[in-house]
N, CA, C, O and CB atoms as a CASP TS submission, in Angstrom:
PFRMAT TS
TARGET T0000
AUTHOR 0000-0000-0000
METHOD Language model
MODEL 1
PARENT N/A
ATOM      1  N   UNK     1     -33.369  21.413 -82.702  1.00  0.00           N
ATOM      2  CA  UNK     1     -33.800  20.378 -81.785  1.00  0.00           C
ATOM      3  C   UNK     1     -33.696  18.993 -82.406  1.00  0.00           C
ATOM      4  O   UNK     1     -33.425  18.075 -81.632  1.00  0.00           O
ATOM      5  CB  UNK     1     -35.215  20.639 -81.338  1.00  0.00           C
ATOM      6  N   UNK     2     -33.930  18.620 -84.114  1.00  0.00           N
ATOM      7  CA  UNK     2     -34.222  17.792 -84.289  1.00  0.00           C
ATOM      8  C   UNK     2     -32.361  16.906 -84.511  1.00  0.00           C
ATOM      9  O   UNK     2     -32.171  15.826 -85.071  1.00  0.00           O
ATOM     10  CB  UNK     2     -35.411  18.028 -85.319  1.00  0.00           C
ATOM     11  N   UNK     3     -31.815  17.361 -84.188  1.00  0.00           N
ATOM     12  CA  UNK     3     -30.292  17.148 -84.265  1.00  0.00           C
ATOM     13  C   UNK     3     -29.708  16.423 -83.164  1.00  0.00           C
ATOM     14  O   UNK     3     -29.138  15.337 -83.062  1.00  0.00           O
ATOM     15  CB  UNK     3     -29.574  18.423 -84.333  1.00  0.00           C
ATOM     16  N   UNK     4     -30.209  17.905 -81.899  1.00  0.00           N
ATOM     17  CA  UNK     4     -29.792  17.053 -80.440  1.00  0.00           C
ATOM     18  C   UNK     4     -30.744  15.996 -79.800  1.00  0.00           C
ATOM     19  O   UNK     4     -30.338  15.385 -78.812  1.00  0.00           O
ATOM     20  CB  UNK     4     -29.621  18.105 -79.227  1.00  0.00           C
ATOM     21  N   UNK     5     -31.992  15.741 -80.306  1.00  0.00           N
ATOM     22  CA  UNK     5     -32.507  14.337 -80.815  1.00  0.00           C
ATOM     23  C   UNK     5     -31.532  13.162 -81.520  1.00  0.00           C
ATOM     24  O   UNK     5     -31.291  12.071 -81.005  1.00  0.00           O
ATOM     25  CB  UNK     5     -33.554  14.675 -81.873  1.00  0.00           C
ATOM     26  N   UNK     6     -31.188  13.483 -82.402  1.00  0.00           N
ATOM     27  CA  UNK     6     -30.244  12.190 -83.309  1.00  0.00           C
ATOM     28  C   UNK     6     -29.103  12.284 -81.904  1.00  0.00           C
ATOM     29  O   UNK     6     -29.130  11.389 -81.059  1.00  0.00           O
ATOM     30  CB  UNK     6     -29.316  12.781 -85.495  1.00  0.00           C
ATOM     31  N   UNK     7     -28.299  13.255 -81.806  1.00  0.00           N
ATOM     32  CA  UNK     7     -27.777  12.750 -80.900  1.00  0.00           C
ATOM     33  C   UNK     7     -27.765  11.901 -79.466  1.00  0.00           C
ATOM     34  O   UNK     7     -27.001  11.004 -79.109  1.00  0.00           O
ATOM     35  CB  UNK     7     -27.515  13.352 -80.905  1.00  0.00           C
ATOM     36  N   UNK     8     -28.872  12.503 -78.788  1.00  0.00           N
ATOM     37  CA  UNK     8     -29.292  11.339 -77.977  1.00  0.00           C
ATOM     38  C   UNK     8     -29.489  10.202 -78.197  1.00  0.00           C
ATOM     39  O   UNK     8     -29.260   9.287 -77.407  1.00  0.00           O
ATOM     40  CB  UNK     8     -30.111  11.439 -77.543  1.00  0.00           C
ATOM     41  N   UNK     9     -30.245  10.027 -80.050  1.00  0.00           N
ATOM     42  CA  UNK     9     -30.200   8.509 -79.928  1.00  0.00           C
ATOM     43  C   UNK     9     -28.955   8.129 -80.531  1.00  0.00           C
ATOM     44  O   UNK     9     -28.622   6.950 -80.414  1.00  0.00           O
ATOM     45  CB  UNK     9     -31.409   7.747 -80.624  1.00  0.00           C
ATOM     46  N   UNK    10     -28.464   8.650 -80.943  1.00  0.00           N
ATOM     47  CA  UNK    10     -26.968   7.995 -80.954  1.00  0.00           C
ATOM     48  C   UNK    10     -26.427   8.007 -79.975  1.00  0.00           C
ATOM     49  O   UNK    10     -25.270   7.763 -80.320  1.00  0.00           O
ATOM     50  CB  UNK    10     -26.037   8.474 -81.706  1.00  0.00           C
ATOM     51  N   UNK    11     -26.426   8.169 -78.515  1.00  0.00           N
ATOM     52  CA  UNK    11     -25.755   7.758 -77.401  1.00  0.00           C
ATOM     53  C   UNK    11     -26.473   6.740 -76.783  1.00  0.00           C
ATOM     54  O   UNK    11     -25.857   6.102 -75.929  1.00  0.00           O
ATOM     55  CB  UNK    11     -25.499   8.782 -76.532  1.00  0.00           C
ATOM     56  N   UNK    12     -27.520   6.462 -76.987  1.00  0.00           N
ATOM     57  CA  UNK    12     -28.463   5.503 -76.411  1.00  0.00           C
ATOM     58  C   UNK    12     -27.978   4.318 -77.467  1.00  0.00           C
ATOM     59  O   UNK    12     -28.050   3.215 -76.927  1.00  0.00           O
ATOM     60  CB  UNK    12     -30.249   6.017 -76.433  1.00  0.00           C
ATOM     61  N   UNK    13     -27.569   4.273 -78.644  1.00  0.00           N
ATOM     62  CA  UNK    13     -27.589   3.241 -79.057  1.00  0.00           C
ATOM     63  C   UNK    13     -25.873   2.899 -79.161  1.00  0.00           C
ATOM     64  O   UNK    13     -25.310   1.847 -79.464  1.00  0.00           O
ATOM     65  CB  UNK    13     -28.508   3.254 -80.271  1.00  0.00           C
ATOM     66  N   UNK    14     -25.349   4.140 -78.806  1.00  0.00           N
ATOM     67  CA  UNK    14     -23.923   3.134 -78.744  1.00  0.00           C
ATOM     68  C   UNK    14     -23.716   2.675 -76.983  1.00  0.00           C
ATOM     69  O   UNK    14     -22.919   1.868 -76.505  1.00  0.00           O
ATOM     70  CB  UNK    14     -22.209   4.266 -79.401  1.00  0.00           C
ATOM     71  N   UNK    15     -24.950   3.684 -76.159  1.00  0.00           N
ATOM     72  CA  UNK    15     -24.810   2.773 -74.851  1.00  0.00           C
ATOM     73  C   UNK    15     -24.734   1.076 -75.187  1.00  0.00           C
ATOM     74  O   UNK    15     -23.718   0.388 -75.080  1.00  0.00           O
ATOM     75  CB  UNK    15     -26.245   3.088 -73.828  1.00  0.00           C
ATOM     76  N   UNK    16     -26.239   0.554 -75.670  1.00  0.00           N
ATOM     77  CA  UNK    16     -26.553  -0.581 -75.517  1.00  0.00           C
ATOM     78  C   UNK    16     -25.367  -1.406 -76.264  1.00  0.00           C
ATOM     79  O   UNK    16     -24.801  -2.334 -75.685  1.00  0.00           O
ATOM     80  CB  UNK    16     -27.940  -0.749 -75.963  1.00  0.00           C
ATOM     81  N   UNK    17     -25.010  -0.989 -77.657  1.00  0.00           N
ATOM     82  CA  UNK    17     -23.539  -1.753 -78.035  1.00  0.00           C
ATOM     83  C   UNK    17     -22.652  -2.141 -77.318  1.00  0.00           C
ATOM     84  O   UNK    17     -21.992  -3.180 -77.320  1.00  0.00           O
ATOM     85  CB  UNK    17     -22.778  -1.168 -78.698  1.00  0.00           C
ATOM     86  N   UNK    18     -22.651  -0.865 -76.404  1.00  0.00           N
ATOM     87  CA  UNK    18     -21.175  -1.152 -75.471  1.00  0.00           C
ATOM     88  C   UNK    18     -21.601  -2.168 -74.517  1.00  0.00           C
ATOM     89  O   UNK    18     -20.762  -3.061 -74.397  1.00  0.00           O
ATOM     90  CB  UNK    18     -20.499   0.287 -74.512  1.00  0.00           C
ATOM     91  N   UNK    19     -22.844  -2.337 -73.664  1.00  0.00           N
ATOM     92  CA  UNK    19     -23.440  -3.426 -72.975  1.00  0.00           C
ATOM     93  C   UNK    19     -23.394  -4.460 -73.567  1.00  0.00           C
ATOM     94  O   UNK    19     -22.910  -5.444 -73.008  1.00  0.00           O
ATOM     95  CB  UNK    19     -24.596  -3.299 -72.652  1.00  0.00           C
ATOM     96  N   UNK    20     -23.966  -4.546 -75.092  1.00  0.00           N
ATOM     97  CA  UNK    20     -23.909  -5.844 -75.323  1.00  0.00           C
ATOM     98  C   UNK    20     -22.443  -6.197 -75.773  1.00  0.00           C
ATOM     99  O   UNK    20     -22.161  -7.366 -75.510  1.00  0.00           O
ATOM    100  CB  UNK    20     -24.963  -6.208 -76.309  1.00  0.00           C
ATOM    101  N   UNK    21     -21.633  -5.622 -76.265  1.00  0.00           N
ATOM    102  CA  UNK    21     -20.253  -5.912 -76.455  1.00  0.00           C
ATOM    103  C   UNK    21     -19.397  -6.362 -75.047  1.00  0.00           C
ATOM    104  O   UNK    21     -18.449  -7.147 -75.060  1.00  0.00           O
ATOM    105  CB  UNK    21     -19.644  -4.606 -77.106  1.00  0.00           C
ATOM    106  N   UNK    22     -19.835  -5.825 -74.069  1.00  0.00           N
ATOM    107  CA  UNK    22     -19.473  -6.583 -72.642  1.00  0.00           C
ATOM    108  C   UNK    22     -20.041  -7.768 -72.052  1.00  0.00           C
ATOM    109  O   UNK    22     -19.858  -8.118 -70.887  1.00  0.00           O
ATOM    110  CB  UNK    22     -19.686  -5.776 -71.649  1.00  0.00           C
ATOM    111  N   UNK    23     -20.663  -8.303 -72.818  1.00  0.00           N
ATOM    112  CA  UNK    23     -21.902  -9.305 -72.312  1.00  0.00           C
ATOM    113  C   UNK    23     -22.788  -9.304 -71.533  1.00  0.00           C
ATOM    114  O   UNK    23     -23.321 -10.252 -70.955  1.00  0.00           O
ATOM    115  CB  UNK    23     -21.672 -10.174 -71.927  1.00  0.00           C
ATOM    116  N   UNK    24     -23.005  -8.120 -71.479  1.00  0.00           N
ATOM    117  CA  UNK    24     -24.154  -8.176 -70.444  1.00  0.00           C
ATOM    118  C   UNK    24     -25.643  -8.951 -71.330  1.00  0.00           C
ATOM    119  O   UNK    24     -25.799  -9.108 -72.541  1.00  0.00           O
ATOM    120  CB  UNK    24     -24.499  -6.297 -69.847  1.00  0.00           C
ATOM    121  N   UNK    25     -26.563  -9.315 -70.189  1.00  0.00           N
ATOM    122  CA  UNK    25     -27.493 -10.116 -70.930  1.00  0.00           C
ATOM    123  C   UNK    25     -28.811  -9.210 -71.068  1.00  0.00           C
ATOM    124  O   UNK    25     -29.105  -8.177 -70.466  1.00  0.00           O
ATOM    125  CB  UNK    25     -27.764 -11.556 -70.170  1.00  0.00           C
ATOM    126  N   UNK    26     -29.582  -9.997 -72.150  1.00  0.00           N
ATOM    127  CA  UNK    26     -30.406  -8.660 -72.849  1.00  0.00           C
ATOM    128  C   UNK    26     -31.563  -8.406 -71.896  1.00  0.00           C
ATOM    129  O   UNK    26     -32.361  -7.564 -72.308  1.00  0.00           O
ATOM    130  CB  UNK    26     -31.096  -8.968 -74.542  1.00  0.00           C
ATOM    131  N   UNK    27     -31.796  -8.876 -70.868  1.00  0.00           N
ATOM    132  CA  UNK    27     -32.578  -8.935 -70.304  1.00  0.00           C
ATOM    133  C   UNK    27     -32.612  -7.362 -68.924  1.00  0.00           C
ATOM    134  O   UNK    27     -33.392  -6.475 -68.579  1.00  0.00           O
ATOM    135  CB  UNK    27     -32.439 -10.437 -70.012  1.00  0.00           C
ATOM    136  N   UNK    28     -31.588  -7.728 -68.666  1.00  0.00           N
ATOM    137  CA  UNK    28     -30.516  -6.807 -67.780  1.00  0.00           C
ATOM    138  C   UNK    28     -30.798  -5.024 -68.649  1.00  0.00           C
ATOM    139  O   UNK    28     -31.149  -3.988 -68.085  1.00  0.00           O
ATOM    140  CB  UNK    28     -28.368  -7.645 -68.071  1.00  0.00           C
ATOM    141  N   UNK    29     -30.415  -5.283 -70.480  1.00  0.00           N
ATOM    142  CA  UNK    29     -30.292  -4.347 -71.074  1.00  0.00           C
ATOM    143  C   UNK    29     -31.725  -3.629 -71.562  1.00  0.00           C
ATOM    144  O   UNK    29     -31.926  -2.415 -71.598  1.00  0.00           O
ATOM    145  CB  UNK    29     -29.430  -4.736 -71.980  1.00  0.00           C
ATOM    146  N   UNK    30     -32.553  -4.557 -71.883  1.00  0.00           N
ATOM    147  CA  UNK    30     -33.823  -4.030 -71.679  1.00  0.00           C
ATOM    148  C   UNK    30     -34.423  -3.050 -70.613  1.00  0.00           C
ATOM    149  O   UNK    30     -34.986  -1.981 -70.850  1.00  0.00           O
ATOM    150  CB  UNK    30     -34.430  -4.978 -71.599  1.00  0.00           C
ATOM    151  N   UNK    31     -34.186  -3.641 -69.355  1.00  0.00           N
ATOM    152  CA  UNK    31     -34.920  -2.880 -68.014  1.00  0.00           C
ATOM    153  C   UNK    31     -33.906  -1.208 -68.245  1.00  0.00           C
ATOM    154  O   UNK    31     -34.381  -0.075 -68.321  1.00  0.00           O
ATOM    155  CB  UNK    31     -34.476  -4.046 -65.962  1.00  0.00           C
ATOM    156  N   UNK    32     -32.668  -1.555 -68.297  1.00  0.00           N
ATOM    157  CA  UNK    32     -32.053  -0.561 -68.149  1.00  0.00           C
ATOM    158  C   UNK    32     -32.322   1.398 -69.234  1.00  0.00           C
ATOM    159  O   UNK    32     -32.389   2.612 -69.042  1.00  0.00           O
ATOM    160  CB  UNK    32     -30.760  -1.420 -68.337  1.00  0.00           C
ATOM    161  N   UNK    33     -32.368   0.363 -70.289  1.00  0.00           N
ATOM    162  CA  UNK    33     -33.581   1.755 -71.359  1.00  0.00           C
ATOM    163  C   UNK    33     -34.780   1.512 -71.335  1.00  0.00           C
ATOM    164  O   UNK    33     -35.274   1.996 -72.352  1.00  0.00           O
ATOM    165  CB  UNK    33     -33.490   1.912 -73.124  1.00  0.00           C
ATOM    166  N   UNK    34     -35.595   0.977 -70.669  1.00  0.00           N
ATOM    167  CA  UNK    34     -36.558   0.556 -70.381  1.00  0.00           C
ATOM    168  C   UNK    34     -37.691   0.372 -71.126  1.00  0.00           C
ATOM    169  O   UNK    34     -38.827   0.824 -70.974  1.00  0.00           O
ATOM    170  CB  UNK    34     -36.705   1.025 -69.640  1.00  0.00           C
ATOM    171  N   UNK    35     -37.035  -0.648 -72.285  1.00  0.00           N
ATOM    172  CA  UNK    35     -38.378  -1.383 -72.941  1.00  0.00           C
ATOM    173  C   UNK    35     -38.974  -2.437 -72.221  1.00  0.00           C
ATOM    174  O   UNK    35     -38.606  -3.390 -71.534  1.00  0.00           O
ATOM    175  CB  UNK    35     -38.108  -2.022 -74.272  1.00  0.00           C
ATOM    176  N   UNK    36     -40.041  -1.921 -72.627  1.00  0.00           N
ATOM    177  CA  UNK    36     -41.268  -2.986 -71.778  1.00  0.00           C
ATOM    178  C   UNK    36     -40.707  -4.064 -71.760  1.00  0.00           C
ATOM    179  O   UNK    36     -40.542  -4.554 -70.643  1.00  0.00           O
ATOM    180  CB  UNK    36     -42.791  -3.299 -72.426  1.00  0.00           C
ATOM    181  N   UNK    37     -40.221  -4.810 -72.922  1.00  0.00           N
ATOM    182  CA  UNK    37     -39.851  -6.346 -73.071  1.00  0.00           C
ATOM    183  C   UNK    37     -38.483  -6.518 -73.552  1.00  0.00           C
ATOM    184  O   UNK    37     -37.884  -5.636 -74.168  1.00  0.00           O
ATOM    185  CB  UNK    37     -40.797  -7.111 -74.082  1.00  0.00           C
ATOM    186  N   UNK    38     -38.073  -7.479 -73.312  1.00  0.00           N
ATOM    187  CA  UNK    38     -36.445  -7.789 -74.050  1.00  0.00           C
ATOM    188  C   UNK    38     -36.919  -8.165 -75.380  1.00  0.00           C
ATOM    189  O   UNK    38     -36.195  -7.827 -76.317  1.00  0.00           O
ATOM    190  CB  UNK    38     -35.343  -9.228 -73.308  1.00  0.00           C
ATOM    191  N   UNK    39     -38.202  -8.922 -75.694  1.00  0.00           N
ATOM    192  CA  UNK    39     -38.491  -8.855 -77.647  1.00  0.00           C
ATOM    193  C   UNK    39     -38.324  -7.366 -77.977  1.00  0.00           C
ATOM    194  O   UNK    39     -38.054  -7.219 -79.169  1.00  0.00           O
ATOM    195  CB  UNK    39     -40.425  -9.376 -78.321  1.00  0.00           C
ATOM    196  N   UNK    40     -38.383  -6.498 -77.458  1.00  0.00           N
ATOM    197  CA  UNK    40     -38.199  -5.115 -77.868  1.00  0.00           C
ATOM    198  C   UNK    40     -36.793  -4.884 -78.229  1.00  0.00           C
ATOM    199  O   UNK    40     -36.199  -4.658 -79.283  1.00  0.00           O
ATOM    200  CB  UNK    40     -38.619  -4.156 -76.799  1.00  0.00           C
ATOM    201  N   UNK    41     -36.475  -5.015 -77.029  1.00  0.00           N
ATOM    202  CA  UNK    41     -34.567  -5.101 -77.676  1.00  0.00           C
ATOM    203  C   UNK    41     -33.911  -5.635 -78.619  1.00  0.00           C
ATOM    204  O   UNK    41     -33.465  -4.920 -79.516  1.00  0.00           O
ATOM    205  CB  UNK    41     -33.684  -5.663 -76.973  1.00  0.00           C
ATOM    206  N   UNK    42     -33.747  -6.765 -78.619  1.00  0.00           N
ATOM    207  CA  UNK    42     -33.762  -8.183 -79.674  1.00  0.00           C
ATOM    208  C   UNK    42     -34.175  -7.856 -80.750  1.00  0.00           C
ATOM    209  O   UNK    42     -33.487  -7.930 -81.769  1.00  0.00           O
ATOM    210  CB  UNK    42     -34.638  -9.410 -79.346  1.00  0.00           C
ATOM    211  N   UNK    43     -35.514  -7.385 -80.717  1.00  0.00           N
ATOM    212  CA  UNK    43     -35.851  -7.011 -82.359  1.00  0.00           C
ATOM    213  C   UNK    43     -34.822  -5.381 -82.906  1.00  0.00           C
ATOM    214  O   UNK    43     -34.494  -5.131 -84.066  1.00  0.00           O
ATOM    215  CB  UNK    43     -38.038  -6.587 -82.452  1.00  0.00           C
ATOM    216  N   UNK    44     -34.547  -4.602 -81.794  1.00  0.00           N
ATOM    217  CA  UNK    44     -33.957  -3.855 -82.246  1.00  0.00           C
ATOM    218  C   UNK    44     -32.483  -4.160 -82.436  1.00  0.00           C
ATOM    219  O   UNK    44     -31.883  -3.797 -83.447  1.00  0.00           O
ATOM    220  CB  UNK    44     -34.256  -2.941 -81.654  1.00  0.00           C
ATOM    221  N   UNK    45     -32.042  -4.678 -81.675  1.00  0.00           N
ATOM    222  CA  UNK    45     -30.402  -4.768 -81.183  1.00  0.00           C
ATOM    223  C   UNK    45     -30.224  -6.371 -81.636  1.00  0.00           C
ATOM    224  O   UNK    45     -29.132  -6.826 -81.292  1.00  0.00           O
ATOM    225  CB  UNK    45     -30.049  -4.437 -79.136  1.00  0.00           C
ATOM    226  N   UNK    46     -30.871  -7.070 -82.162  1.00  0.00           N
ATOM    227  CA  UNK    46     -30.370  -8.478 -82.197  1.00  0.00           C
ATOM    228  C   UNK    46     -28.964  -8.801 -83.404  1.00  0.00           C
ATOM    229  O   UNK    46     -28.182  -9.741 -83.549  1.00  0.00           O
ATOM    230  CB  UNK    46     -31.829  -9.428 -82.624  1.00  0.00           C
ATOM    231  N   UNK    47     -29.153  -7.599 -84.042  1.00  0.00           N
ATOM    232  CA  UNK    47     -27.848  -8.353 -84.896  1.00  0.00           C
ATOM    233  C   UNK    47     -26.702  -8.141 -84.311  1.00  0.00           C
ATOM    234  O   UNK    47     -25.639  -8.445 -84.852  1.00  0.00           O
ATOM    235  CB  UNK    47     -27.575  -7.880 -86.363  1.00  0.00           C
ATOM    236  N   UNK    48     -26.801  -7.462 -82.850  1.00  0.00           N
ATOM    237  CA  UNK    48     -25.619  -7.103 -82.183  1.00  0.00           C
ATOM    238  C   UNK    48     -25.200  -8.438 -81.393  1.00  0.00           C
ATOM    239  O   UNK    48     -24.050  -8.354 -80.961  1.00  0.00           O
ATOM    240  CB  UNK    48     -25.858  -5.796 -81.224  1.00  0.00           C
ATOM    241  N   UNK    49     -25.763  -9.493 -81.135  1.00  0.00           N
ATOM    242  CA  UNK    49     -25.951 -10.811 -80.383  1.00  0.00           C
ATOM    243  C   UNK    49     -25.220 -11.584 -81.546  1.00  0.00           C
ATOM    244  O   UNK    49     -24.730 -12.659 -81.201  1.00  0.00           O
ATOM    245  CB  UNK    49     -27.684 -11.334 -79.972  1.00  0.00           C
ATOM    246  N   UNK    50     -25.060 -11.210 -82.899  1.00  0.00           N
ATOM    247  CA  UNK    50     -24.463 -11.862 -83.805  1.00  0.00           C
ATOM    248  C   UNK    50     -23.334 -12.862 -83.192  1.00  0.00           C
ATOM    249  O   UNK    50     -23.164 -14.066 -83.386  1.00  0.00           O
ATOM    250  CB  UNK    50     -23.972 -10.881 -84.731  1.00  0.00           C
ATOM    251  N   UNK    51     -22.737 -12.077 -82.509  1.00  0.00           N
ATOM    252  CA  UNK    51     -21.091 -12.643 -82.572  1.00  0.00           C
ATOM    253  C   UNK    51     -20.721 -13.655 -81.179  1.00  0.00           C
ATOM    254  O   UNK    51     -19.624 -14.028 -80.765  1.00  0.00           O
ATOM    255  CB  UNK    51     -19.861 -11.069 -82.513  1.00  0.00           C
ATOM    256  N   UNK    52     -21.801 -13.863 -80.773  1.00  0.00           N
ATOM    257  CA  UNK    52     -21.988 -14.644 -79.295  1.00  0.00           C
ATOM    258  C   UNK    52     -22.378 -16.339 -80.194  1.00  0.00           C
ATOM    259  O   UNK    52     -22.973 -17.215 -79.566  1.00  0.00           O
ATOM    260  CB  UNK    52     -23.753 -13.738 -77.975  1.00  0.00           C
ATOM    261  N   UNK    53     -22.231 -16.415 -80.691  1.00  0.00           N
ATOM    262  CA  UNK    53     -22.176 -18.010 -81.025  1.00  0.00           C
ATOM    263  C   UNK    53     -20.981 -18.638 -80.949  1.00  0.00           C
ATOM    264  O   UNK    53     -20.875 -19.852 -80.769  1.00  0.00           O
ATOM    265  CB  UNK    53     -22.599 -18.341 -82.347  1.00  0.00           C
ATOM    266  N   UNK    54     -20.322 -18.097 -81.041  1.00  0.00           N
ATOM    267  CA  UNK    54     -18.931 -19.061 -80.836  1.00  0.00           C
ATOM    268  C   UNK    54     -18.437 -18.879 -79.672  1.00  0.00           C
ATOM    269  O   UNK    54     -17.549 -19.653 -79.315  1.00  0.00           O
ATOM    270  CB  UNK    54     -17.731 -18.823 -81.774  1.00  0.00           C
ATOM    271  N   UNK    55     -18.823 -17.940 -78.879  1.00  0.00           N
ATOM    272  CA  UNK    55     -18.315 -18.247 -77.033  1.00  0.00           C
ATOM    273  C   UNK    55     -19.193 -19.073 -76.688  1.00  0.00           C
ATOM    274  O   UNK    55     -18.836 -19.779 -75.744  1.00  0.00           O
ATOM    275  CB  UNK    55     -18.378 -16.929 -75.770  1.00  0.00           C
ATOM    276  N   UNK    56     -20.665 -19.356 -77.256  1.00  0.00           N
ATOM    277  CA  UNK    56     -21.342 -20.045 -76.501  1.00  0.00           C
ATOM    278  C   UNK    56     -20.667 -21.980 -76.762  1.00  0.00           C
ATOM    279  O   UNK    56     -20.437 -22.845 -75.917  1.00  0.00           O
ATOM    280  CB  UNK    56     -23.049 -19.584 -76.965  1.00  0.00           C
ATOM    281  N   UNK    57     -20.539 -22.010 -78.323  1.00  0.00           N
ATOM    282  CA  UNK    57     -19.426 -22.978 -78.305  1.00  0.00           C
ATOM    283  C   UNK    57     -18.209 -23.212 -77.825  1.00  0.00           C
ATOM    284  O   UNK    57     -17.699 -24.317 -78.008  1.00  0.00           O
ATOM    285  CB  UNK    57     -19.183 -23.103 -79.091  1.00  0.00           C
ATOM    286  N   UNK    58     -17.483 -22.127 -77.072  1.00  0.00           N
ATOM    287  CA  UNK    58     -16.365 -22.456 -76.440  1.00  0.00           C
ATOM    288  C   UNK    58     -16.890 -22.768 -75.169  1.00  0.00           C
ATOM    289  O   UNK    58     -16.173 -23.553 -74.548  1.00  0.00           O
ATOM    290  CB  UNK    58     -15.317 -21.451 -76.464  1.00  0.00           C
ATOM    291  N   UNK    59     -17.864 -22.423 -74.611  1.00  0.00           N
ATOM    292  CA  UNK    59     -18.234 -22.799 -73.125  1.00  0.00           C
ATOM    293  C   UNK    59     -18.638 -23.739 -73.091  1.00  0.00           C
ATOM    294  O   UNK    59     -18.512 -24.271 -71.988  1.00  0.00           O
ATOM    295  CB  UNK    59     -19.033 -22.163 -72.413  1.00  0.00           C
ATOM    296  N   UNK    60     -19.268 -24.470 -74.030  1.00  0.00           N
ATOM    297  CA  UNK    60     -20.175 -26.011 -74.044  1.00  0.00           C
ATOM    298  C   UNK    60     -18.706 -27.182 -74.474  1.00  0.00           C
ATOM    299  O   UNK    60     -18.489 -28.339 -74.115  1.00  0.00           O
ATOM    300  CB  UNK    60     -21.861 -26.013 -75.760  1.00  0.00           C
ATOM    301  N   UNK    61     -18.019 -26.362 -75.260  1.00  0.00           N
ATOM    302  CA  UNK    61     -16.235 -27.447 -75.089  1.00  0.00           C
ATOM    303  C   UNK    61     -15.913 -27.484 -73.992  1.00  0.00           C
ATOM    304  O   UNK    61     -16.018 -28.603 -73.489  1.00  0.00           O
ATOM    305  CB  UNK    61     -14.705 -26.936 -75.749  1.00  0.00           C
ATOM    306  N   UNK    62     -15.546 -26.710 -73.358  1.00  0.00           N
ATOM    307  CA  UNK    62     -14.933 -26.307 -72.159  1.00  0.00           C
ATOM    308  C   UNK    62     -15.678 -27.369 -71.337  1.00  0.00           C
ATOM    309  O   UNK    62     -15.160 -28.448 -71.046  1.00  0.00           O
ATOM    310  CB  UNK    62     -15.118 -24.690 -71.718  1.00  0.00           C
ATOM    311  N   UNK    63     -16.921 -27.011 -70.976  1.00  0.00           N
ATOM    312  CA  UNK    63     -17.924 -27.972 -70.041  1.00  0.00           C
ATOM    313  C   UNK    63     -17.369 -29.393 -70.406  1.00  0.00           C
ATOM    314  O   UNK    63     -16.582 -29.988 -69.669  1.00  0.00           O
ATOM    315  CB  UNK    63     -19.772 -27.840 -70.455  1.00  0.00           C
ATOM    316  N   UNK    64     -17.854 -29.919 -71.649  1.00  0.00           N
ATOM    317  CA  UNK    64     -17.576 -31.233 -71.909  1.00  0.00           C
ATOM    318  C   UNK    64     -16.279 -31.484 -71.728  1.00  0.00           C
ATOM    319  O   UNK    64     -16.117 -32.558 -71.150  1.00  0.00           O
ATOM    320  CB  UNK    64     -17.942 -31.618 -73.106  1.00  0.00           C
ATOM    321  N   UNK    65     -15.340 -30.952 -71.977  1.00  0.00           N
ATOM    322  CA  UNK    65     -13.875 -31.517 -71.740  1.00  0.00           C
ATOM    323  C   UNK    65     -13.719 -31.759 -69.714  1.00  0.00           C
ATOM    324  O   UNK    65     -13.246 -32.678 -69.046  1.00  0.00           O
ATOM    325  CB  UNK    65     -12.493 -29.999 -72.546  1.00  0.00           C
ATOM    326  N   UNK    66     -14.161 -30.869 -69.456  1.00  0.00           N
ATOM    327  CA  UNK    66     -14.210 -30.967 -68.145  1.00  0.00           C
ATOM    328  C   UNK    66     -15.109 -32.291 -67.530  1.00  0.00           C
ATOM    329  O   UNK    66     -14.769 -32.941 -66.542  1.00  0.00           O
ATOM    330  CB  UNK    66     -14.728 -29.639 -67.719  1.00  0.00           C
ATOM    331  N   UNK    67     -16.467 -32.560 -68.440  1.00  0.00           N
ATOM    332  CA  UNK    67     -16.935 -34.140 -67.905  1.00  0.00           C
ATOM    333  C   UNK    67     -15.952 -35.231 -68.261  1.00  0.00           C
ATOM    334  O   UNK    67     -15.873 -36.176 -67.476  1.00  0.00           O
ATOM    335  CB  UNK    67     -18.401 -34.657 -68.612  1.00  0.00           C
ATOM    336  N   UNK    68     -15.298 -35.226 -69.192  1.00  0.00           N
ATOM    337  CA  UNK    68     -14.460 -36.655 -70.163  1.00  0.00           C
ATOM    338  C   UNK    68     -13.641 -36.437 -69.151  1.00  0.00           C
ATOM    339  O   UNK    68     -13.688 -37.323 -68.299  1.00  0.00           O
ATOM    340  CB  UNK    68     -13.708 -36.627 -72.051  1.00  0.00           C
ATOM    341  N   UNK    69     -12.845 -35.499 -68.924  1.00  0.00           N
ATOM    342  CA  UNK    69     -11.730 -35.174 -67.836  1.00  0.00           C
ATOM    343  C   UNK    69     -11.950 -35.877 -66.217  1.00  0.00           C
ATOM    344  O   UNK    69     -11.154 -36.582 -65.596  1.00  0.00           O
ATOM    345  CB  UNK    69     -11.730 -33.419 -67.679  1.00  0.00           C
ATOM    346  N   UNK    70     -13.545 -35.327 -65.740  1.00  0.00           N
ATOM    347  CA  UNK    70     -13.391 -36.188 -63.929  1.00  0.00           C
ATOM    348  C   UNK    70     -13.746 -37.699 -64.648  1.00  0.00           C
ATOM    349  O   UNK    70     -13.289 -38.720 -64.133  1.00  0.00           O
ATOM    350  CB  UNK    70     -15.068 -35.550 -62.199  1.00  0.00           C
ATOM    351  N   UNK    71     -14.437 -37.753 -65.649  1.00  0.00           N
ATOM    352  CA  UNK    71     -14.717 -39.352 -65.730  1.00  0.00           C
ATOM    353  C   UNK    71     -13.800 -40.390 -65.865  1.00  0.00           C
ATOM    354  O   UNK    71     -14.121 -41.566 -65.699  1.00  0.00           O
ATOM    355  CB  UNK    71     -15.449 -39.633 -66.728  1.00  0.00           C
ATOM    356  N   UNK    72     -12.406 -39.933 -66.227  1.00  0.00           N
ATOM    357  CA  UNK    72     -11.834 -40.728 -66.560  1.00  0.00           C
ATOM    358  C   UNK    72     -11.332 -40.599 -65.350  1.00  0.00           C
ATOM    359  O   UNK    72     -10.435 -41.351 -64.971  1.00  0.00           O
ATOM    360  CB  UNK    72     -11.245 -40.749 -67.679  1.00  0.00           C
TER
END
């Protein structure tokens, strides 16, 4: 039993990878395994959010090029 345990949580935790590797937001991913809170997630899953800093900088370029762009 204590095996097909590990396995479940090894499908539960490469579920949420694959969510967060699609972007889904943690909030969304929380309800869905249903921790009480998204600090629940985050504290578990946050180093998986690692790699979202630099889209969030390509979207805030993007934005700004698009204000300099109608302003002129």
């Amino acid at each position: 039993m204590i095996s097909w345990l590990r396995t479940l949580h090894g499908l539960r935790h490469t579920h949420v990878s694959q969510l967060i590797a699609a972007g889904l937001d943690v909030l969304t991913i929380s309800r869905r395994i249903g921790h009480a809170s998204a600090s629940i997630t985050l504290n578990v899953y946050g180093h998986l959010f690692a790699n979202t800093d630099a889209r969030a900088a390509e979207i805030m370029e993007a934005t700004f090029t698009k204000v300099v762009q109608t302003a002129n």
